[in-house]
N, C-alpha and C positions, 0 to 999 in steps of 0.2 A: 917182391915185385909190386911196383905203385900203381894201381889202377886209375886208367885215363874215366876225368868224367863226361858223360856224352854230351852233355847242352854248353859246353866248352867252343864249340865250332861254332855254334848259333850265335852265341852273344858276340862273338869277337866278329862277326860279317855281319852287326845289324845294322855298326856305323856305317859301311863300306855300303850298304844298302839306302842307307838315309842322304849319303854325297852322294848317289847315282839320281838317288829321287828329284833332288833340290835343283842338281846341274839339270836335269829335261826342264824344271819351270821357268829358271834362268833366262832375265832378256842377256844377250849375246850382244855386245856392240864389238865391233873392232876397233884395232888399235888406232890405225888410220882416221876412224872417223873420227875417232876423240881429238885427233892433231888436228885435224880439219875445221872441226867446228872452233878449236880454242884458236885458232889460228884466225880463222873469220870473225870470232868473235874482238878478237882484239884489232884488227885493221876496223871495224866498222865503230869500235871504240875512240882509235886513232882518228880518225876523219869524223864523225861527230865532233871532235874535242875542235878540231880546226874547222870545223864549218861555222861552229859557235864562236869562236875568236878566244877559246881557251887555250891555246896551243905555244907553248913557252917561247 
């Protein structure tokens, strides 16, 4: 009969404790904003290019 050894539990929950730690410090953006801002970003790209007279 193989005896279990006991710090067996511990090591294997320390990662599972260091991805709970990280995701609380975590900034949180949605997905949304991200489409938002790239999406803004490129129209005010768009219309700069033709206010300069760069615009094909």
């Amino acid at each position: 009969m193989a005896q279990k050894k006991e710090g067996s539990g511990l090591m294997s929950s320390a990662g599972l404790m260091r991805y709970y730690d990280s995701e609380e410090t975590a900034v949180l953006i949605e997905p949304k904003t991200v489409v938002t801002i790239a999406v803004l970003s490129g129209l005010a790209v768009l219309v700069l290019n033709a206010s300069y007279g760069i615009w094909p």
